[in-house]
C-alpha positions as CSV (number, residue, x, y, z in Angstrom):
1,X,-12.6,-36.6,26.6
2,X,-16.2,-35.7,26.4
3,X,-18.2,-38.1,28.4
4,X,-20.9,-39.8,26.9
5,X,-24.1,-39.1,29.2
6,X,-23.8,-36.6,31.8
7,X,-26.4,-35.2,34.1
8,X,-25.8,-32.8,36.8
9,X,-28.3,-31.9,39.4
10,X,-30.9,-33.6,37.9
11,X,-34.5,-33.7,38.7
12,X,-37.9,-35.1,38.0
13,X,-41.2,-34.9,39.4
14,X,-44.1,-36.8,37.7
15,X,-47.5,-36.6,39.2
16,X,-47.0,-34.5,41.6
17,X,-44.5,-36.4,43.0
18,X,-40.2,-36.1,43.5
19,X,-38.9,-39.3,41.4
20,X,-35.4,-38.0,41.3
21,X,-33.3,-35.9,43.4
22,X,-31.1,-33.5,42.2
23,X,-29.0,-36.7,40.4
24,X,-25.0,-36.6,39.2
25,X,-24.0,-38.9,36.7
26,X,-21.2,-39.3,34.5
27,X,-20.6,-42.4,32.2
28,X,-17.3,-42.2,30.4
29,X,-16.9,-43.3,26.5
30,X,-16.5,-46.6,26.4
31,X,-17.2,-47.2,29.8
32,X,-20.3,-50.0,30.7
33,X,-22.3,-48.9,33.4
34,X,-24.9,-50.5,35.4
35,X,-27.9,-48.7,36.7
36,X,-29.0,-50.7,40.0
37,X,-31.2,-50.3,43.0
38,X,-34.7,-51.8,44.4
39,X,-37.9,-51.4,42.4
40,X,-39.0,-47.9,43.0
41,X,-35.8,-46.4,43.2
42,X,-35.8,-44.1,40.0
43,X,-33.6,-46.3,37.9
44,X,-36.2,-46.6,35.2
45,X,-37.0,-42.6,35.5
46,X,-33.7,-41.9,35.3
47,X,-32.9,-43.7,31.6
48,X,-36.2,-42.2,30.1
49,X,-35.0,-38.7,31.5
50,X,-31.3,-39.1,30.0
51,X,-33.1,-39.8,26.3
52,X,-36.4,-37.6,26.9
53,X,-39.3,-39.9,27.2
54,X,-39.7,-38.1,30.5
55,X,-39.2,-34.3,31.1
56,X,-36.7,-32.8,33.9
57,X,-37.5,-30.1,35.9
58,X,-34.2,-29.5,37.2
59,X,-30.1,-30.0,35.7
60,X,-28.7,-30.4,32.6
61,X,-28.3,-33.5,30.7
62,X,-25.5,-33.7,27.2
63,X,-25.4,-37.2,25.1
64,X,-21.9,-37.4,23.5
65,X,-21.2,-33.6,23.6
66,X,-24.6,-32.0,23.1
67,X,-27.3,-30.6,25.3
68,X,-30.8,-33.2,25.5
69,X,-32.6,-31.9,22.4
70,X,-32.2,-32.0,18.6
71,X,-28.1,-31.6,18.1
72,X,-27.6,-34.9,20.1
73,X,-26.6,-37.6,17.3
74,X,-29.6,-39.6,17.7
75,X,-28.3,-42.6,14.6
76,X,-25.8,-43.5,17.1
77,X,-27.6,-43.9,20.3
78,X,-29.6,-47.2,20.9
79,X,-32.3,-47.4,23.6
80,X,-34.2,-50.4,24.8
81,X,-37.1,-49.5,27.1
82,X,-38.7,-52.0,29.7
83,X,-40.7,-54.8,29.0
84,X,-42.9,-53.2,25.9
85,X,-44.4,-55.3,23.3
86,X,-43.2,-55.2,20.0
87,X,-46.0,-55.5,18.1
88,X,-47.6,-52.8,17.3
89,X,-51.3,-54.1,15.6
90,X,-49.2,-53.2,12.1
91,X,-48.3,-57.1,11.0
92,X,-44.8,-56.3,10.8
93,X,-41.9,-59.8,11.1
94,X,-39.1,-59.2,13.5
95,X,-37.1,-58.1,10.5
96,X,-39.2,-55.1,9.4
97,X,-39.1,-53.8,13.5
98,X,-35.6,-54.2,13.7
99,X,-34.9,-52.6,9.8
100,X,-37.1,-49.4,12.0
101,X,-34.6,-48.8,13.8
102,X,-32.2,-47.8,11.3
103,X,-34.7,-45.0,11.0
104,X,-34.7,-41.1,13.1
105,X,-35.7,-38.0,12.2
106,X,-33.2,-37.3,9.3
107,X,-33.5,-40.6,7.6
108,X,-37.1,-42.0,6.5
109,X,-36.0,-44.5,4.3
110,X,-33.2,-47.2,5.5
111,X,-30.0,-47.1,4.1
112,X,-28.7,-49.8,1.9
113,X,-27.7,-53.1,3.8
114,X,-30.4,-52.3,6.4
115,X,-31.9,-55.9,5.7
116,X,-28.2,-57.4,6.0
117,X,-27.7,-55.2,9.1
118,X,-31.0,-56.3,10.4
119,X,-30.3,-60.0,10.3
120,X,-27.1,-59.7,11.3
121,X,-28.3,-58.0,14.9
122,X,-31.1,-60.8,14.8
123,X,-28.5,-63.3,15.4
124,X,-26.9,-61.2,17.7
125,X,-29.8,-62.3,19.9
126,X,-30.3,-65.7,19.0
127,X,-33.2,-64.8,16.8
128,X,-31.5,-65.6,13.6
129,X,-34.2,-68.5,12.6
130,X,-37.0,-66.2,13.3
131,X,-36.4,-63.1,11.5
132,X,-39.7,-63.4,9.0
133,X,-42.3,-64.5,11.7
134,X,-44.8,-61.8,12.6
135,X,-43.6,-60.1,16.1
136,X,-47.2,-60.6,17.2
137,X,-46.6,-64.9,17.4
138,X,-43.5,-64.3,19.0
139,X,-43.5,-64.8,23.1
140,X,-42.8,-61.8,25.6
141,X,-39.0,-62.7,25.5
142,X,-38.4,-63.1,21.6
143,X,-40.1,-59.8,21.9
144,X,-37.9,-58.1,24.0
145,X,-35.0,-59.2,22.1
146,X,-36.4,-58.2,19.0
147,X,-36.4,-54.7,20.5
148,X,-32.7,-55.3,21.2
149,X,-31.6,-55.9,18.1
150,X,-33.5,-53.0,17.2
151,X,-31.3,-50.8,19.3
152,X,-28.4,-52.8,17.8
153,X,-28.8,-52.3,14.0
154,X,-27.3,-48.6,15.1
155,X,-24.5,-50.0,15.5
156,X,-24.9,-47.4,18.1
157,X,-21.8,-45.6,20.0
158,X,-24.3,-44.9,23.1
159,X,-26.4,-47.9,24.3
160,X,-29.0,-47.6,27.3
161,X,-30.7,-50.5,28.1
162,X,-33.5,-50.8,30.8
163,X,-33.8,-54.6,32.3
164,X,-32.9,-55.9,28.5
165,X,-32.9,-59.5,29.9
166,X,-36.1,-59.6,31.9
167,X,-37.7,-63.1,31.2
168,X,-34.9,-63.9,28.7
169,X,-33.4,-67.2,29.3
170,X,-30.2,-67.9,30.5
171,X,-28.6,-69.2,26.6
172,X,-30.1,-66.3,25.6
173,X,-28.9,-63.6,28.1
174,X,-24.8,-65.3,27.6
175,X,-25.3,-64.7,23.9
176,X,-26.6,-60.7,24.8
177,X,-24.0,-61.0,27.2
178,X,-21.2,-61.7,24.5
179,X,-22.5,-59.3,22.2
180,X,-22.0,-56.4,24.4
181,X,-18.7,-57.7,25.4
182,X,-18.0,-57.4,21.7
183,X,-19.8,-54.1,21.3
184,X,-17.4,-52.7,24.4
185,X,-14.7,-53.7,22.8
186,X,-15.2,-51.6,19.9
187,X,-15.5,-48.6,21.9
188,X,-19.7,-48.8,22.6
189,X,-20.8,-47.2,25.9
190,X,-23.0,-48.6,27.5
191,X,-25.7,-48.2,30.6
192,X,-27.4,-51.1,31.9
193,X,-30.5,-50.7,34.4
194,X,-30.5,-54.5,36.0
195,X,-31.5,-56.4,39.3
196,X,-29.1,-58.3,38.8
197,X,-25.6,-58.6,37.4
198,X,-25.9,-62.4,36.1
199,X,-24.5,-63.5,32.8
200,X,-23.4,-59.6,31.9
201,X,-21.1,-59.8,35.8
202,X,-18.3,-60.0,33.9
203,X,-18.8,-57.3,31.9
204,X,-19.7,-54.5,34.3
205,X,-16.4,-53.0,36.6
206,X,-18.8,-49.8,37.6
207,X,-22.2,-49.9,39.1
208,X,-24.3,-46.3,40.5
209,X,-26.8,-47.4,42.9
210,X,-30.3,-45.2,43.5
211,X,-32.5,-45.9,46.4
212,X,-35.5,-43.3,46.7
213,X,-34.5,-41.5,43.7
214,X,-30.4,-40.9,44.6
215,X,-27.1,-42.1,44.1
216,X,-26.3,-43.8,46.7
217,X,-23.4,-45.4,45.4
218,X,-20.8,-45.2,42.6
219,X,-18.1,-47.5,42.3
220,X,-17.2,-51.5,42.2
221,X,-20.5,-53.7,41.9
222,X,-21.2,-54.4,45.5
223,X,-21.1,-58.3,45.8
224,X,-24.5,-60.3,46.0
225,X,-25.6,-61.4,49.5
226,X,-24.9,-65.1,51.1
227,X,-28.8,-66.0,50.8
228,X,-28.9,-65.4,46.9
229,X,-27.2,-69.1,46.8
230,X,-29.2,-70.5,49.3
231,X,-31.4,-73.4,48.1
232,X,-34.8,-72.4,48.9
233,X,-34.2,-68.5,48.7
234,X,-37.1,-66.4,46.7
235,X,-35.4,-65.1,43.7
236,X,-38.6,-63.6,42.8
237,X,-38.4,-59.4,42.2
238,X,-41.2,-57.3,43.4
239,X,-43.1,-55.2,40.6
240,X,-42.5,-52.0,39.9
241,X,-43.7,-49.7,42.4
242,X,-42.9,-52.0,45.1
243,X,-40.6,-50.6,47.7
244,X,-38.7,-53.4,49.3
245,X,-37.7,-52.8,52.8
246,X,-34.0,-52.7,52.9
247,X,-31.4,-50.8,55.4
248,X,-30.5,-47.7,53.7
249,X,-26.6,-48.2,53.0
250,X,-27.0,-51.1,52.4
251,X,-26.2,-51.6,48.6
252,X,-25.9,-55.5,48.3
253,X,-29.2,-55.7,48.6
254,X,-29.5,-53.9,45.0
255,X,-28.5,-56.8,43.2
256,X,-30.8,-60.2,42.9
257,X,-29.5,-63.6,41.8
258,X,-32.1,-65.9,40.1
259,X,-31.6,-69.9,40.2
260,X,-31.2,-70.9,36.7
């Protein structure tokens, strides 16, 4: 079968600087993927390349059969970016931003049920109650998962998600966590950038790691280290752009356990 997202030998470079090298990825139909590795490592880059927010210098990328460009079937791939608001100055509820998403360029107006659709991925979330309140009152994690069920109201058959539960709470990332299980089970591929496995562990048999923009691992999540149980251990992640010091080969240390 045709995969779903593959990239061969691809590269980026942005400001004057290598972000990936000369990457290999294939992520099967149906498959759920996880995209891991420590802050700096290209995982971010790499999602943005896959559905063109970034350019590539170098490979070839296909979404569900078709070369990066026009003739990929945009209404059925979702994408969640990283921490963005969702407000957008227009005052629109969480309803009207997740309705948008039933929109690309060969549909300007939503398609019948796209208030029902909208709702329904709204609940998906555990946002049900707040589907009329202006996204601009709701907090950074209300936000977030507005954008989720944004990517959701596709009912998409590609889903890439970059850190979709960062400063989400825990009820709130075991109900995401179910509705990708569900969304998997229909057949929904799906590529996850994370720190951490947590509530979606279950979920995930594959994980590629990066570290300094290339794979340095493909295969069975590694397992988190002893100290991530340790009372007393930071669970706190680095920002962006941070490079934390860790022995190459190492790929354990891609994955971060918060206390909850």
């Amino acid at each position: 079968m045709t995969p779903a997202v593959q990239a061969a030998g691809l590269g980026v470079s942005l400001g004057g600087s290598r972000i990936l090298h000369d990457v290999d990825l294939t992520v099967h139909d149906g498959e759920v993927v996880a995209l891991l590795g420590p802050n700096g490592s290209g995982k971010s880059t790499l999602v943005r390349a896959l559905v063109g927010v970034v350019p590539h210098d170098r490979g070839q990328i296909h979404l569900l059969g078709a070369p990066l460009g026009p003739k990929v079937a945009w209404d059925r791939v979702g994408y969640v970016p990283q921490r963005i608001s969702a407000a957008t100055g227009v005052p629109s509820t969480a309803r009207d931003v997740v309705v948008s998403g039933t929109l690309h360029r060969r549909r300007l107006v939503p398609p019948r049920g796209a208030r029902r659709r909208a709702d329904q991925a709204l609940a998906d979330v555990g946002l049900a109650d707040l589907a009329g309140r202006p996204v601009s009152e709701l907090s950074g994690g209300q936000q977030q998962r507005v954008l989720i069920a944004r990517a959701l109201v596709r009912q998409p058959r590609l889903l890439l998600l970059d850190e979709p539960v960062a400063g989400v709470d825990l009820p709130s990332q075991e109900a995401f966590a179910r509705t990708l299980a569900a969304l998997a089970g229909q057949g929904t591929t799906i590529l996850v950038v994370l720190h951490e496995l947590g509530a979606l562990a279950g979920l995930v048999a594959r994980a590629v790691a990066l570290r300094h923009g290339r794979v340095v691992h493909d295969g069975p999540p590694p397992p988190a280290r002893d100290e991530h149980a340790r009372p007393g251990h930071d669970h706190v992640h680095p920002h962006e752009g941070d490079h934390p010091t860790t022995a190459d080969g190492d790929f354990s240390a891609t994955l971060r356990w918060r206390s909850t």
